[in-house]
TORVO-150422 format. One line per field, with one value per atom (N, C-alpha, C, O, CB): residue in three letters; x, y, z negated; chain; residue number from 0. Coordinates in nm, 3 decimals. Atoms other than C-alpha are relative to their C-alpha. Glycine has a CB too. Layout:
<atoms>
residuo <- [ALA  ...];
px <- [X  ...];
py <- [Y  ...];
pz <- [Z  ...];
cadena <- [A  ...];
num <- [NUM  ...];
</atoms>
This chain:
<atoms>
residuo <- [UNK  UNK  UNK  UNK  UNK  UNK  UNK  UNK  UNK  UNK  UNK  UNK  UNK  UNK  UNK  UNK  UNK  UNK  UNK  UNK  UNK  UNK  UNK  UNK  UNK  UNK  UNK  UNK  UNK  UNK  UNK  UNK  UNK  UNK  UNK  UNK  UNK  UNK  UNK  UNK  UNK  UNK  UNK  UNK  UNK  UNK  UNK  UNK  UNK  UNK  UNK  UNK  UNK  UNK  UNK  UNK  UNK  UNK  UNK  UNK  UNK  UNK  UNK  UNK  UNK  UNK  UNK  UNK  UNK  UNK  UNK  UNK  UNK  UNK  UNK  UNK  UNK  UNK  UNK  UNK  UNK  UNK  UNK  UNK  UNK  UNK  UNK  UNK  UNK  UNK  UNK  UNK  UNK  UNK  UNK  UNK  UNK  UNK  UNK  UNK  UNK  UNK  UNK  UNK  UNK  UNK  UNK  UNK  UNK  UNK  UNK  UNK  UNK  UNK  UNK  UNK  UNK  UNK  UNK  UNK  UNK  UNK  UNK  UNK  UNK  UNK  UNK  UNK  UNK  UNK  UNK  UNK  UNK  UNK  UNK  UNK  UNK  UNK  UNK  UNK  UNK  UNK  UNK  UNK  UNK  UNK  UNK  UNK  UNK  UNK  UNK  UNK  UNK  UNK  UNK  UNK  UNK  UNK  UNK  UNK  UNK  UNK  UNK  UNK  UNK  UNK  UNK  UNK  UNK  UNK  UNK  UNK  UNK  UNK  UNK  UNK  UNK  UNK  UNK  UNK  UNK  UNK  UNK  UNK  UNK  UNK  UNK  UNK  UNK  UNK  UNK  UNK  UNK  UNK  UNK  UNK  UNK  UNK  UNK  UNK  UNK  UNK  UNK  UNK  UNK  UNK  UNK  UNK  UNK  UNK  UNK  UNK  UNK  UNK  UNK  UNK  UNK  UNK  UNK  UNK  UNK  UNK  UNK  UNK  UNK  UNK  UNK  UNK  UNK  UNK  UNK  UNK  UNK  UNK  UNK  UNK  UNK  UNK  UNK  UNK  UNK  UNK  UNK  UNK  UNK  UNK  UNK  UNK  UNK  UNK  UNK  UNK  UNK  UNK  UNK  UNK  UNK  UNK  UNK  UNK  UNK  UNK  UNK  UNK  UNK  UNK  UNK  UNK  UNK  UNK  UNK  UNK  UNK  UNK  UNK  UNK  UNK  UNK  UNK  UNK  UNK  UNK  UNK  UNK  UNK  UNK  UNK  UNK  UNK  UNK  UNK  UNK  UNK  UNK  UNK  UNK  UNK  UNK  UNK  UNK  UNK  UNK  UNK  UNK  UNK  UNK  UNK  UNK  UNK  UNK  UNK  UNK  UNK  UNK  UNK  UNK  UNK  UNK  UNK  UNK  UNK  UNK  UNK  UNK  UNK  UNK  UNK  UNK  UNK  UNK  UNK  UNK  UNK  UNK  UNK  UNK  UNK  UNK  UNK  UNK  UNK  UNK  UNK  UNK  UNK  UNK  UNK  UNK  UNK  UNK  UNK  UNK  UNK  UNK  UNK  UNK  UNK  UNK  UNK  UNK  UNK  UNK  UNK  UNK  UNK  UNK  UNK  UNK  UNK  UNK  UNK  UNK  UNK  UNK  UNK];
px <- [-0.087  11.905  -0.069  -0.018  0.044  0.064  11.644  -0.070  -0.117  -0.106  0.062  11.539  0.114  0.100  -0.113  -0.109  11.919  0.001  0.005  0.163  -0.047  11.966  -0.151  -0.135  0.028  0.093  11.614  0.036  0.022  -0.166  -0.040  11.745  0.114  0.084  0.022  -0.062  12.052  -0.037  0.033  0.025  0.013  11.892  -0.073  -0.033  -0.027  0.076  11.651  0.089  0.050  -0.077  -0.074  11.918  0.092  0.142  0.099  -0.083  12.096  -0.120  -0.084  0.042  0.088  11.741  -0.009  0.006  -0.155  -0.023  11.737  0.073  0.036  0.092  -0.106  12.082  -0.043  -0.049  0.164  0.048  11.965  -0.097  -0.063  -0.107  0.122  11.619  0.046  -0.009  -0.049  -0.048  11.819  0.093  0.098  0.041  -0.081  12.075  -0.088  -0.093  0.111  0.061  11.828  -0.086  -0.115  -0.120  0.085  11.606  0.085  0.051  -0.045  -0.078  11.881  0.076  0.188  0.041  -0.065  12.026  -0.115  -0.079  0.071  0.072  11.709  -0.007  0.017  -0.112  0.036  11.646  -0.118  -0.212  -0.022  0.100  11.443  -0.095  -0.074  0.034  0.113  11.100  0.024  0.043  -0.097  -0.001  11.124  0.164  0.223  -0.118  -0.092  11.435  0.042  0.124  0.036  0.022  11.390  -0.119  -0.189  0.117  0.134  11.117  -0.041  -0.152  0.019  0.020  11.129  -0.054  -0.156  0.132  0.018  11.150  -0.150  -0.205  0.103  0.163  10.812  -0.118  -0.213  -0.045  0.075  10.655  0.025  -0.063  0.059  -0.010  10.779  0.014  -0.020  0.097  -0.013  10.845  -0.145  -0.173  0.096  0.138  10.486  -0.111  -0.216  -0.037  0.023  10.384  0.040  -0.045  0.122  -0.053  10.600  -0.072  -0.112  0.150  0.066  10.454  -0.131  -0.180  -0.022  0.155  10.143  -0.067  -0.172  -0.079  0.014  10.206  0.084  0.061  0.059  -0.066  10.441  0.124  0.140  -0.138  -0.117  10.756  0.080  0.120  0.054  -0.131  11.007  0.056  0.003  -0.064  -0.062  11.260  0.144  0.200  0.010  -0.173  11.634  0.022  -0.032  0.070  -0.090  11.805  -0.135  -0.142  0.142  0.044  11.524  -0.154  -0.211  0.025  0.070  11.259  0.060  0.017  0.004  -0.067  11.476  0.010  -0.007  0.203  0.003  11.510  -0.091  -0.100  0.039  0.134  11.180  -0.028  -0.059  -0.138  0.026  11.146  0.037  -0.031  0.041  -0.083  11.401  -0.027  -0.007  0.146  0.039  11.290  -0.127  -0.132  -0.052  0.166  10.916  0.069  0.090  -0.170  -0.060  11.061  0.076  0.051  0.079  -0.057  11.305  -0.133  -0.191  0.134  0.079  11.043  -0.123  -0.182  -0.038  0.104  10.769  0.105  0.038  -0.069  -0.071  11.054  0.026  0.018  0.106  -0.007  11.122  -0.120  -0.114  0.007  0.132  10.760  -0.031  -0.108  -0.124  -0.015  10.796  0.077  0.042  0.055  -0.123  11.089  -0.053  -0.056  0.142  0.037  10.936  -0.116  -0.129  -0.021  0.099  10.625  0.021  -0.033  -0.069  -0.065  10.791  0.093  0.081  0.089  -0.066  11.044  -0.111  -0.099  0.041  0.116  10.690  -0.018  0.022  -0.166  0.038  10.570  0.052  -0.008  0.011  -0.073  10.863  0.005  -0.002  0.217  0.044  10.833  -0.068  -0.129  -0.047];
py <- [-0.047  10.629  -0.009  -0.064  0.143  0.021  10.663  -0.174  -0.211  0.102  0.121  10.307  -0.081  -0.192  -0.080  0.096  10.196  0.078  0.005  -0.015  -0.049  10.432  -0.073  -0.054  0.207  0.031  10.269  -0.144  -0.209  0.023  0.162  9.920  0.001  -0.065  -0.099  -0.056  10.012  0.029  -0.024  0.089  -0.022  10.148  -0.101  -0.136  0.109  0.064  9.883  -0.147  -0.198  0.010  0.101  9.584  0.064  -0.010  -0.049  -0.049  9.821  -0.044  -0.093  0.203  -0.020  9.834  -0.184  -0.239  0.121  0.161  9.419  -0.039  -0.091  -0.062  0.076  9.368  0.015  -0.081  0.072  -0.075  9.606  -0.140  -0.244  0.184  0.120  9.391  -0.133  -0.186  -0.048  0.136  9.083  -0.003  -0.115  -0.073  -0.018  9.168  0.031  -0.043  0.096  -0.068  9.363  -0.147  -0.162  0.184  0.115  8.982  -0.148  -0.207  -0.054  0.048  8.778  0.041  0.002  -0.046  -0.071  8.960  0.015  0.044  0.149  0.020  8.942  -0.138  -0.235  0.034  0.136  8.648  -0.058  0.000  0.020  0.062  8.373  0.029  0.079  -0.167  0.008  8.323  -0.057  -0.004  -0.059  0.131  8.018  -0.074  -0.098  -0.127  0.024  7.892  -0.166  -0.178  0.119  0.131  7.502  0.030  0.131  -0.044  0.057  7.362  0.121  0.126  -0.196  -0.151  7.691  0.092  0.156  0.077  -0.107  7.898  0.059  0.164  -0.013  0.005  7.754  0.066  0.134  -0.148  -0.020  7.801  0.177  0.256  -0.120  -0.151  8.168  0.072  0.190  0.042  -0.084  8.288  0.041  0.142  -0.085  -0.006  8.217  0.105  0.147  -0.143  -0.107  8.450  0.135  0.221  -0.039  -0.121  8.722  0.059  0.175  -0.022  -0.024  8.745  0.096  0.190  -0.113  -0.037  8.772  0.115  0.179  -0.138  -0.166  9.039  0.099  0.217  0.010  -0.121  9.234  0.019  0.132  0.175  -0.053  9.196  -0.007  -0.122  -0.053  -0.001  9.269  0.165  0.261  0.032  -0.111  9.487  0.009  -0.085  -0.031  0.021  9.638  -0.005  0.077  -0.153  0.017  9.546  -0.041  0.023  -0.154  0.058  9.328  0.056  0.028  -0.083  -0.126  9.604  0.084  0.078  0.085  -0.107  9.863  -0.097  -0.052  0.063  0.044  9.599  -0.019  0.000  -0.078  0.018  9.498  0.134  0.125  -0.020  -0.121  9.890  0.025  0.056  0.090  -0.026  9.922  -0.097  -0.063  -0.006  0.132  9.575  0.080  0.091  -0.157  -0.028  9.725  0.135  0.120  0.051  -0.119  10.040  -0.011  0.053  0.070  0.077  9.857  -0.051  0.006  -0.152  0.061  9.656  0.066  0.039  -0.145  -0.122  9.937  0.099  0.164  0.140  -0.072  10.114  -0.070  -0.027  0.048  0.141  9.787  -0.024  -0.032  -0.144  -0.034  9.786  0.118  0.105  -0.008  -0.140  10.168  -0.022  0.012  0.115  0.010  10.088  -0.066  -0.035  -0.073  0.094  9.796  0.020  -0.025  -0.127  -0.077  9.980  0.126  0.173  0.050  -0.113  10.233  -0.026  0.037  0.089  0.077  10.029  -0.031  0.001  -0.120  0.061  9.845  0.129  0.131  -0.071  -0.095  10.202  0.045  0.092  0.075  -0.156  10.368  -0.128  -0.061  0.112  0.097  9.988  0.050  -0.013  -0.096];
pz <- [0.106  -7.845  -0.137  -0.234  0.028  0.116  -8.098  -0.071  -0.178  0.029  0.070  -8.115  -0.025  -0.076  0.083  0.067  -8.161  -0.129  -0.228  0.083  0.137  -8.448  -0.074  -0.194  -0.015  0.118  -8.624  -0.021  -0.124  0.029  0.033  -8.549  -0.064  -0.163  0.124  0.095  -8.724  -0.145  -0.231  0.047  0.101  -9.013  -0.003  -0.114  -0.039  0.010  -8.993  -0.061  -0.165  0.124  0.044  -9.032  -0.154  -0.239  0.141  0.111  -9.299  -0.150  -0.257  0.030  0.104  -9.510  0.007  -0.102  0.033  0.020  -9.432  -0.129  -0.235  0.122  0.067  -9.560  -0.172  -0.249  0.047  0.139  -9.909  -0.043  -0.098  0.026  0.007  -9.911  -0.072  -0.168  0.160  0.038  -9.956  -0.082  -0.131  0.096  0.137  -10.219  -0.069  -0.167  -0.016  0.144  -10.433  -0.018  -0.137  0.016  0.028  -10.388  -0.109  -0.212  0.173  0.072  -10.482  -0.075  -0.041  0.040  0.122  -10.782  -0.090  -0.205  0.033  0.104  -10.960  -0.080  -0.008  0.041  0.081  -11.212  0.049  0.104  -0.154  -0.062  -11.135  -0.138  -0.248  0.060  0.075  -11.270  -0.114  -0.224  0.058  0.097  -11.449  -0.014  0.092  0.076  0.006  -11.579  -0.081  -0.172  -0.043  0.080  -11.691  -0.066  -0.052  -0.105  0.038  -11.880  -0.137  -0.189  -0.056  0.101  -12.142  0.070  0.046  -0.060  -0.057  -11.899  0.082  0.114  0.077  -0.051  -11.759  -0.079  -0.040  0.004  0.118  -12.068  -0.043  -0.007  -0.124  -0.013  -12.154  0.118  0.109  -0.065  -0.125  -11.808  0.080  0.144  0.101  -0.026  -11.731  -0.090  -0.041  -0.019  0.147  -12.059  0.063  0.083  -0.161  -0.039  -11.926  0.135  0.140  0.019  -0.104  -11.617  0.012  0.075  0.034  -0.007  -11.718  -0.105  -0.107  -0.027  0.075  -11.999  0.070  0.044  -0.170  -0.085  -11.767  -0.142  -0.189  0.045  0.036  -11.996  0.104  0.122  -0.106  -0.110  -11.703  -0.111  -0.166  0.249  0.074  -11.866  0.076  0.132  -0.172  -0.032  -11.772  0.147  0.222  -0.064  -0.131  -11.462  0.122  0.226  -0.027  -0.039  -11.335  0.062  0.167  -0.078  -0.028  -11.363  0.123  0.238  -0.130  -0.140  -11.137  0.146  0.259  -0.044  -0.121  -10.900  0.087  0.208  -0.003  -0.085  -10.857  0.100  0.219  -0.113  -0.069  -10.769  0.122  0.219  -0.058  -0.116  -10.543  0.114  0.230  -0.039  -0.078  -10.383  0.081  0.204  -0.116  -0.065  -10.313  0.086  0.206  -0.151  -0.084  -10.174  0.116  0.218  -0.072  -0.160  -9.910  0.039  0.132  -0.006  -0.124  -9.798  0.033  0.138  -0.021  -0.077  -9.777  0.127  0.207  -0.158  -0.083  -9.556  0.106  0.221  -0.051  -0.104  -9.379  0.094  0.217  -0.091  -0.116  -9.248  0.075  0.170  -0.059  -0.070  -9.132  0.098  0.211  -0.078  -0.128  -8.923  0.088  0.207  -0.026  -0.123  -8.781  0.087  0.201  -0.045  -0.071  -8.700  0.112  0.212  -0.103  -0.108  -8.540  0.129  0.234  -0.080  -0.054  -8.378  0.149  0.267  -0.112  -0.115  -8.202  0.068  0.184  -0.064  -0.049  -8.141  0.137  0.233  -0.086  -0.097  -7.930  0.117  0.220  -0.068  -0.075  -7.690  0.066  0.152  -0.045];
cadena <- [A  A  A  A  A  A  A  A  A  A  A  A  A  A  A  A  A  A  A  A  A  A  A  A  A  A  A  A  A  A  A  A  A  A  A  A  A  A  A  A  A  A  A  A  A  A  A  A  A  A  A  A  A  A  A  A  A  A  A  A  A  A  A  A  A  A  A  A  A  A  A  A  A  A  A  A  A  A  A  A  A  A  A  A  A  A  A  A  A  A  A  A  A  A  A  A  A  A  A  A  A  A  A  A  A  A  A  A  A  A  A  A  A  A  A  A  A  A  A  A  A  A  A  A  A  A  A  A  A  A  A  A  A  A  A  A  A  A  A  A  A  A  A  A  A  A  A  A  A  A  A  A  A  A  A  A  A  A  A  A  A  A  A  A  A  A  A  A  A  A  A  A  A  A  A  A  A  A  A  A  A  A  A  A  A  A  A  A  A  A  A  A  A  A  A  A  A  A  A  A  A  A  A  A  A  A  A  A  A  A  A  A  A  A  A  A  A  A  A  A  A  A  A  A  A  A  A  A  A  A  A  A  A  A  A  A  A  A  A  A  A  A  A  A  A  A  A  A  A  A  A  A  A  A  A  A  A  A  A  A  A  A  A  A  A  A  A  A  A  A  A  A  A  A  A  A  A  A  A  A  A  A  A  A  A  A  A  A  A  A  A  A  A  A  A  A  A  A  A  A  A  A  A  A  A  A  A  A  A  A  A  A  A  A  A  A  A  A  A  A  A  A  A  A  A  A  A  A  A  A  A  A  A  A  A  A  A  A  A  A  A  A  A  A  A  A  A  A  A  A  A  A  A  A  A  A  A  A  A  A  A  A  A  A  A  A  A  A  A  A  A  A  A  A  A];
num <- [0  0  0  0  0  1  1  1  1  1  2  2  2  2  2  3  3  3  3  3  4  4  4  4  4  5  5  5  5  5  6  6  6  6  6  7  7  7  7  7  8  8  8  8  8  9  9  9  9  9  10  10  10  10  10  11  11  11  11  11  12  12  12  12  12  13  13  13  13  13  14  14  14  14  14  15  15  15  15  15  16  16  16  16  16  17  17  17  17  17  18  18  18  18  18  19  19  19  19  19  20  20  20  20  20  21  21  21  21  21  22  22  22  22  22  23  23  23  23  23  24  24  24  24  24  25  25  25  25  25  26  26  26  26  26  27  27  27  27  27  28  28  28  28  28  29  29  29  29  29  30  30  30  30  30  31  31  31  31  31  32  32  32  32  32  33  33  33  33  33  34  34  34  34  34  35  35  35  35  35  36  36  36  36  36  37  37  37  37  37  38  38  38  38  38  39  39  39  39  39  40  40  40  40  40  41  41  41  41  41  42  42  42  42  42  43  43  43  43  43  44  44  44  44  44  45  45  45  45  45  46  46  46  46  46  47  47  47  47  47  48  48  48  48  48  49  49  49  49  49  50  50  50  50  50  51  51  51  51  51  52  52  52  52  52  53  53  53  53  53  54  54  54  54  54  55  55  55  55  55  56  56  56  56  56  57  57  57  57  57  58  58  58  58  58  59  59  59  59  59  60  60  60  60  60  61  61  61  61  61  62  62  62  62  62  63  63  63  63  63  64  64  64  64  64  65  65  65  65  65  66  66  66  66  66  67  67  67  67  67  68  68  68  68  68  69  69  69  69  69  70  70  70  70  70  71  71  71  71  71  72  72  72  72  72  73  73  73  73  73  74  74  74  74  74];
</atoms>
């Protein structure tokens, strides 16, 4: 019982994972984008939408490795 309800939440924190990945902006966006996107990076302008995501991104997938660790565990 307990290891269907983590696989459950576990495909729920997936599905999250992968919207919050694809809804961010790419790096580089054409041959500008190489050139300033590479700048940004490396001063840490992430601002806005793209910021919160990153957050929310690291946070699913630190939760994503809990599940799956636990998941192995109760095996």
């Amino acid at each position: 019982m307990l290891k269907t309800i983590l696989i459950v939440f576990e495909v729920l924190v997936c599905l999250g994972l992968i919207i919050t990945i694809l809804m961010q902006s790419g790096r580089a966006s054409g041959l500008s984008g190489a050139i300033a996107g590479g700048a940004d990076s490396l001063l840490g302008k992430k601002k806005g939408l793209d910021e919160f995501l990153s957050k929310i991104s690291t946070g699913l997938a630190a939760a994503f490795f809990i599940i799956t660790l636990l998941i192995a565990m109760i095996e």
